[in-house]
C-alpha positions as CSV (number, residue, x, y, z in Angstrom):
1,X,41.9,48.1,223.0
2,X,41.5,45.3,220.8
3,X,39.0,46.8,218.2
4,X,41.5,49.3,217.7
5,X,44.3,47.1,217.3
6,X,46.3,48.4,220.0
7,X,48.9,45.8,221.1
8,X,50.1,47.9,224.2
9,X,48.6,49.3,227.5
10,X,50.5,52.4,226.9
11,X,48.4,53.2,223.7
12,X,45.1,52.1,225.3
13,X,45.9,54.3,228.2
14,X,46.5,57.3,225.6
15,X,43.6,56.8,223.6
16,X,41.3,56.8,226.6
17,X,42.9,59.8,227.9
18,X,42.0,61.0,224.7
19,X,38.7,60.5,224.5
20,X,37.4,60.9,227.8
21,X,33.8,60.2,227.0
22,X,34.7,56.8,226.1
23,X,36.4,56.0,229.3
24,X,33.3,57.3,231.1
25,X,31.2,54.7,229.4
26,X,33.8,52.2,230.7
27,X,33.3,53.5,234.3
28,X,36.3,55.7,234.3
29,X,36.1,58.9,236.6
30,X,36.8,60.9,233.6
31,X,37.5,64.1,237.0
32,X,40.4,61.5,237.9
33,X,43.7,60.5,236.5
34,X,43.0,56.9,234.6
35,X,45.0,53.9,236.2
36,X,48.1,53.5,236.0
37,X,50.2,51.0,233.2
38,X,50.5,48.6,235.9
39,X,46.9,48.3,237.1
40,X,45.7,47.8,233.6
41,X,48.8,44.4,233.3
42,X,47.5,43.7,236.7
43,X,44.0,43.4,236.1
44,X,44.7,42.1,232.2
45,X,47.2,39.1,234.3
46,X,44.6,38.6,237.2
47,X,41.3,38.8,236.4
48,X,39.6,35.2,236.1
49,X,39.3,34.3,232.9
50,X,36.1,32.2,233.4
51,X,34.2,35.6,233.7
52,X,35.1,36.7,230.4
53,X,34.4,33.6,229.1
54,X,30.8,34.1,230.4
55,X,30.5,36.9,229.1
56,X,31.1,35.6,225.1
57,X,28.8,32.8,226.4
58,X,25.9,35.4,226.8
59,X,27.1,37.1,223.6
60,X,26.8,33.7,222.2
61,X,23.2,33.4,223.6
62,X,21.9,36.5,222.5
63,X,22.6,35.7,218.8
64,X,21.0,32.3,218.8
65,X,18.4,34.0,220.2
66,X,18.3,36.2,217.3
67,X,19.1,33.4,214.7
68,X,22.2,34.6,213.3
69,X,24.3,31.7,215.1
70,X,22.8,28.1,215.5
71,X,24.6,24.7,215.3
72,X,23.9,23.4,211.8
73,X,27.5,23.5,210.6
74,X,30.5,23.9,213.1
75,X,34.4,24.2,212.5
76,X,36.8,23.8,215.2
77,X,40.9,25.1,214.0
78,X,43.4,25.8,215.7
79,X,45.7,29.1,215.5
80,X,49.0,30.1,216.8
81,X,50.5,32.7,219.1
82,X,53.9,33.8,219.1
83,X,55.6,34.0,223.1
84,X,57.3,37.6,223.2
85,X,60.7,35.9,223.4
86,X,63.9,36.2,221.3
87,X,63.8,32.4,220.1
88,X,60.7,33.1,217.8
89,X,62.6,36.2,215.9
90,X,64.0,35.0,212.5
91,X,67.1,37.0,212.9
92,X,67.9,35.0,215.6
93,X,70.3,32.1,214.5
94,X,70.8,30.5,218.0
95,X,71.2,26.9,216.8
96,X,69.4,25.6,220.3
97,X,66.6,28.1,220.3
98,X,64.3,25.7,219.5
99,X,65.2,23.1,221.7
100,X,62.3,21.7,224.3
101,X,64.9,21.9,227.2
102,X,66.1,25.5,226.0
103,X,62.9,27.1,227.7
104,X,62.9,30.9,227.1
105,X,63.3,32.8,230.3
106,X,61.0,35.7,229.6
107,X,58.3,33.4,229.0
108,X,57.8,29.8,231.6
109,X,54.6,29.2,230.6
110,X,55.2,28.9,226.8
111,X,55.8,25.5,224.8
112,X,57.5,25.0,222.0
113,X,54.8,23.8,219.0
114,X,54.9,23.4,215.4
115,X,52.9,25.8,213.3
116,X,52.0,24.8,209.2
117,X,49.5,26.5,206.9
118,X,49.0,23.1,205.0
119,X,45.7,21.5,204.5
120,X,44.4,18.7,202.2
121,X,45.2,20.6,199.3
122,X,48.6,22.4,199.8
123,X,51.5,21.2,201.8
124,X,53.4,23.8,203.1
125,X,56.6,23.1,205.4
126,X,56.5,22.9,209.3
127,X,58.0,25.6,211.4
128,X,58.5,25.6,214.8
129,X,57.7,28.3,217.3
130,X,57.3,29.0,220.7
131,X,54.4,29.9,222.0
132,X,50.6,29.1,222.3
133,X,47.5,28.0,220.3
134,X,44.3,29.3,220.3
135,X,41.3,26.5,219.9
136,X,38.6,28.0,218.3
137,X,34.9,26.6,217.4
138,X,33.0,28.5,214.8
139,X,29.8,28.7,213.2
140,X,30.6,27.9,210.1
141,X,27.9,29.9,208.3
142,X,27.8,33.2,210.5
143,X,31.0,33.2,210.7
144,X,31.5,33.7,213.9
145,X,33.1,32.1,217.0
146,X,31.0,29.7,219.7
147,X,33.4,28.9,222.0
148,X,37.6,29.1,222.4
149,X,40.1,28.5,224.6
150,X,43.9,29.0,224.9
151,X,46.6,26.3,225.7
152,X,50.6,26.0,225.7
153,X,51.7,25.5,221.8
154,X,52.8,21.8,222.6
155,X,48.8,20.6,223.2
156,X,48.0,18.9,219.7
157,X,44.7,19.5,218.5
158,X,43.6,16.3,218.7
159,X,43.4,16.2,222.2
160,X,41.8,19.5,222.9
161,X,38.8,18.3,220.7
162,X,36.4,16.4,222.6
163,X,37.0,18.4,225.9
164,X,35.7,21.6,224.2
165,X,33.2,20.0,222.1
166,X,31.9,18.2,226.0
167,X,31.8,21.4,227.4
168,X,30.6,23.3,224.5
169,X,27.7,20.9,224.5
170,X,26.4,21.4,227.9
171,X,25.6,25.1,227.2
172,X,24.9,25.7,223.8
173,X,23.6,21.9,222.4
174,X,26.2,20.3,219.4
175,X,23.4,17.8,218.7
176,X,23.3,16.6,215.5
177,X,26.1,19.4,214.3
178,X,28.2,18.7,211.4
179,X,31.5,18.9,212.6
180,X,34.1,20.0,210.0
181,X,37.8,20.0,210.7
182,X,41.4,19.8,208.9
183,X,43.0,16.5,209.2
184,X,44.9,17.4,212.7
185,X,41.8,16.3,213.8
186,X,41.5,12.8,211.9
187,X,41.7,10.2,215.1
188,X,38.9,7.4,215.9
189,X,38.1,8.8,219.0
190,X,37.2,12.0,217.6
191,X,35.0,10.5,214.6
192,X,33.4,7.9,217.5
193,X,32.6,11.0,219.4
194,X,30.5,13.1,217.0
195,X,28.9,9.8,215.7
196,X,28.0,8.7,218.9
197,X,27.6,11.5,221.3
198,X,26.5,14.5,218.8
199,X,24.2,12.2,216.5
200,X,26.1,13.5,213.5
201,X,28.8,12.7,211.0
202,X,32.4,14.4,210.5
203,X,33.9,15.5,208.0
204,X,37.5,15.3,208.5
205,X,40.2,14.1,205.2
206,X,42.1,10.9,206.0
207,X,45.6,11.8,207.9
208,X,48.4,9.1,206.6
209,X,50.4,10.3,209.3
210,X,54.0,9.4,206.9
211,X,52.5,6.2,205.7
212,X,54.1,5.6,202.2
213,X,51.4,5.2,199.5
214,X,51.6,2.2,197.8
215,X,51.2,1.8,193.7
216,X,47.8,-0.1,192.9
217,X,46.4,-1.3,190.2
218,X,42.7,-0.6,189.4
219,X,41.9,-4.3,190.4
220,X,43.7,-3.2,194.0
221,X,46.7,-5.4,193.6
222,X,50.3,-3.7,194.9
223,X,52.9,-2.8,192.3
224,X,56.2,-4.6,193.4
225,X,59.9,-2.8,192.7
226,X,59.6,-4.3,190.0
227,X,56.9,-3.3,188.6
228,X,55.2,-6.3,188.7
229,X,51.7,-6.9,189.9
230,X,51.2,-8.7,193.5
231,X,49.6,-11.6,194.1
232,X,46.6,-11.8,196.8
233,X,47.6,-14.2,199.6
234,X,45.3,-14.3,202.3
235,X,43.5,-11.6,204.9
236,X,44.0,-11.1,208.9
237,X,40.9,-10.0,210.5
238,X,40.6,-7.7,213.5
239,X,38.4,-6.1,215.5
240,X,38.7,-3.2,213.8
241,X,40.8,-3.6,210.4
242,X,41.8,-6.0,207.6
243,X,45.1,-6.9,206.9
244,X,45.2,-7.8,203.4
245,X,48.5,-10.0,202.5
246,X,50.5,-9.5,198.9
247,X,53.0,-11.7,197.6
248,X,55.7,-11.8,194.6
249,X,54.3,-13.2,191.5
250,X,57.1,-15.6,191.6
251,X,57.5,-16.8,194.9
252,X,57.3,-20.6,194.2
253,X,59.3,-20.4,190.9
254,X,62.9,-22.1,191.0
255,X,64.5,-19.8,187.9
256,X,66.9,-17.2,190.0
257,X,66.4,-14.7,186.5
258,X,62.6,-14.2,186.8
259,X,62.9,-11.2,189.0
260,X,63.8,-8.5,187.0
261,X,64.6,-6.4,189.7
262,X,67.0,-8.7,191.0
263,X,65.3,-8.3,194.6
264,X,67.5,-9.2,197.5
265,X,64.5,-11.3,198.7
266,X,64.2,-13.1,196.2
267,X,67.3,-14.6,196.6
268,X,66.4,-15.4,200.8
269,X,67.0,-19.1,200.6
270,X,63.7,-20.3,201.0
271,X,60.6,-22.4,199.0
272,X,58.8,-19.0,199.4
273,X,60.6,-16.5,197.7
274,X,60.3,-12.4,197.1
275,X,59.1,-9.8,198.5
276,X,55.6,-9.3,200.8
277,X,53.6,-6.3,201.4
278,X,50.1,-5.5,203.5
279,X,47.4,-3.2,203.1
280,X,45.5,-2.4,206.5
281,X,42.0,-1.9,205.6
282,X,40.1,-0.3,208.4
283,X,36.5,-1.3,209.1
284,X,35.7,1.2,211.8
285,X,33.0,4.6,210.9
286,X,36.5,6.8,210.1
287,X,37.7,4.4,207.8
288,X,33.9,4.0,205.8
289,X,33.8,7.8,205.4
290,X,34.0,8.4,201.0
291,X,35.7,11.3,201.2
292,X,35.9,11.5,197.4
293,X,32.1,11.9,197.0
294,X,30.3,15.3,196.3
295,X,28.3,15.7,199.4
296,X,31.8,15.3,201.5
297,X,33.5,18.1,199.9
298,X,30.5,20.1,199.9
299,X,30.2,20.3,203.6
300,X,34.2,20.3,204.1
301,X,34.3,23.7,202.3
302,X,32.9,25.1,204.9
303,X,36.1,24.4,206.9
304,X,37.5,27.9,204.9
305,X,35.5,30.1,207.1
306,X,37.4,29.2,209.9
307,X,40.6,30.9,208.0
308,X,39.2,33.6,207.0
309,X,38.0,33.8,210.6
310,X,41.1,33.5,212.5
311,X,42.5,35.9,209.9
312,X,40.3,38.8,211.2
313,X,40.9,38.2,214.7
314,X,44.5,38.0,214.2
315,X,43.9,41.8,212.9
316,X,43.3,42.6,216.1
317,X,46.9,42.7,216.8
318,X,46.6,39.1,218.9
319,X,49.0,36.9,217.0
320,X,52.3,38.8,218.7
321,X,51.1,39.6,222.0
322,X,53.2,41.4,224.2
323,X,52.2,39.7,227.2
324,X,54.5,36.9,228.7
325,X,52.3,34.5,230.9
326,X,49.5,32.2,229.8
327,X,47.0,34.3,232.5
328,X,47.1,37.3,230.5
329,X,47.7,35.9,226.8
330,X,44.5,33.8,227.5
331,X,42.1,36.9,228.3
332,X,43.5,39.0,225.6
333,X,42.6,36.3,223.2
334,X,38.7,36.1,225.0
335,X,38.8,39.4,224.7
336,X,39.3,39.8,221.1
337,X,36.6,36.9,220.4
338,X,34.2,39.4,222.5
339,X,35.2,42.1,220.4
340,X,34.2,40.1,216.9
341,X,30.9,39.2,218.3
342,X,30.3,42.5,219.9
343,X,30.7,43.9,216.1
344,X,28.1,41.2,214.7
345,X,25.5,42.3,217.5
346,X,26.0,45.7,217.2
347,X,25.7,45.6,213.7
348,X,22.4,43.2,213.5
349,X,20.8,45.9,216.1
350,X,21.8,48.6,213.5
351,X,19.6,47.0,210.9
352,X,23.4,46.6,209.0
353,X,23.9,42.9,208.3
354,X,26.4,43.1,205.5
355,X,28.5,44.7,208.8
356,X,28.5,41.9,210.9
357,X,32.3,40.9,210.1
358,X,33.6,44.3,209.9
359,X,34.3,47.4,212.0
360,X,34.8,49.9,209.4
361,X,31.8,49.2,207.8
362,X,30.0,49.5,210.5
363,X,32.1,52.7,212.1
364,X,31.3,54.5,208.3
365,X,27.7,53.5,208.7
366,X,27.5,55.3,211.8
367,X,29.3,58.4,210.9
């Protein structure tokens, strides 16, 4: 259903009927009427998705096994998926529709969550959605996906991380991996965790998280309002950061005109006059990461083949499902994960490795 990009039951149901040698490979009785539209939701609703997880697990397997996925290089991204609800179509102008208390009736297990395109390198604006995300963790040379999961759009990805990477771990071993990831991801406990429980480094840009940058000079000093160079005034030390302390060049002066800004605190009342900033220097392994050097962006650049990754799957017709419940959005999305590495093995046991990431290549290869 998914390799052909069908998004309804009704077409997968017409296409079998069609090609009745197909559904007898499936275990159809191809002598008997195929189920129903409402056995195939049922099943798609019910079935447990643990067992089609297993099944992409073996698929996993089998490639290690054949050495086309191993655990050099790993991604983990995040993408979204659109609830079938009114309150995520743009012609829409409901001014409450996305609201966290207006909940959309045709879907209860949706969340509302914000979805951006923007990376290190090009800042895009937010928009929000309701919906679900995807987790996915990829090989970052094959191409191909090692583990995923599905969760209501509101889970950040942040705290979805080291859960999958634990679980991934006990099956298929992270140790010593490179982890690569956009800077969703950029929290201690995440860096802490590859460092210390995968033996390997991340390589994650810094997140500011709406800190304002502050003007420097080369020397480090902070550029006041005025455009005046700070003066260094002492350092806090904690556990895990320095708090470097700037002052106004003319704090101790007694001539009211030596601001040129004419700062309001430099006119406070007191010995100690002007303004004061801080820079929080952190001393932890996230903060001593040099992000600027070559072998940082080298290995970051991997990160792209997660994209291009989650921009094939969503091919698959899996970004708009039409399904309304977490149950059956979640084995649709294993399902087409199972379809992209059921191309790659196919294709390696055809002798047709430039077909690994593509089912028309593969499909003309066989005609």
């Amino acid at each position: 259903m998914k390799c052909k990009k069908q998004n309804h039951i009704t077409q997968l149901v017409e296409f079998l009927d069609n090609n009745r040698y197909l559904a007898y490979l499936c275990g159809f009785d191809v002598f008997k009427d195929l189920p129903s539209y409402s056995v195939f939701q049922r099943f798609i609703r019910n079935i447990d998705n643990e067992q089609i997880k297993n099944l992409m697990k073996n698929q996993v397997l089998s490639l290690k096994k054949l050495g086309f996925i191993d655990n050099s290089f790993v991604s983990l991204d995040s993408t979204p998926v659109f609830a079938n609800t009114k309150h995520n179509n743009p012609k829409s102008f409901s001014k409450n529709k996305f609201k966290k208390d207006n909940q959309p009736k045709s879907d209860n297990d949706c969340a509302l969550g914000v979805h951006t395109a923007s990376n290190s390198h090009n800042e895009k604006k937010h928009e929000l959605y309701w919906g679900y995300k995807n987790h996915v963790l990829l090989d970052s040379i094959s191409g191909l996906p090692i583990f995923e999961f599905t969760s209501p759009a509101n889970t950040t990805d942040s705290e979805a991380t080291i859960p999958l990477l634990k679980n991934v771990n006990s099956w298929f071993s992270l140790n010593e991996a490179h982890f690569i990831a956009d800077k969703g991801y950029d929290t201690k406990a995440i860096h802490n965790f590859v460092l210390d429980d995968l033996l390997e480094h991340a390589f994650i840009p810094l997140n500011p998280r709406g800190k304002k940058g502050k003007k420097l000079l080369p020397a480090g000093n902070v550029i006041c309002d005025a455009g005046l160079a700070m003066h260094k005034d002492g350092r806090q030390y904690f556990s895990d950061r320095i708090k470097q302390k700037f002052c106004c060049p003319f704090r101790t002066s007694t001539d009211d005109a030596a601001c040129p800004f004419r700062h309001i605190h430099y006119f406070n009342g007191k010995k100690k006059r002007g303004c004061t900033r801080y820079i929080t220097t952190g001393t932890d392994y996230r903060a001593s990461i040099n992000r600027e050097s070559k072998f940082f962006k080298s290995i970051y650049a991997l990160r792209t083949e997660s994209e291009r990754y989650n921009s094939r799957w969503k091919n698959l017709a899996l970004e708009k499902p039409s399904a309304r419940n977490i149950s059956s959005i979640s084995n649709l999305n294993t399902i087409g994960h199972i379809c992209m590495l059921s191309i790659a093995l196919a294709a390696i046991k055809d002798n047709s490795i430039d077909s690994t990431k593509s089912l028309s290549k593969l499909m003309k290869k066989a005609a």
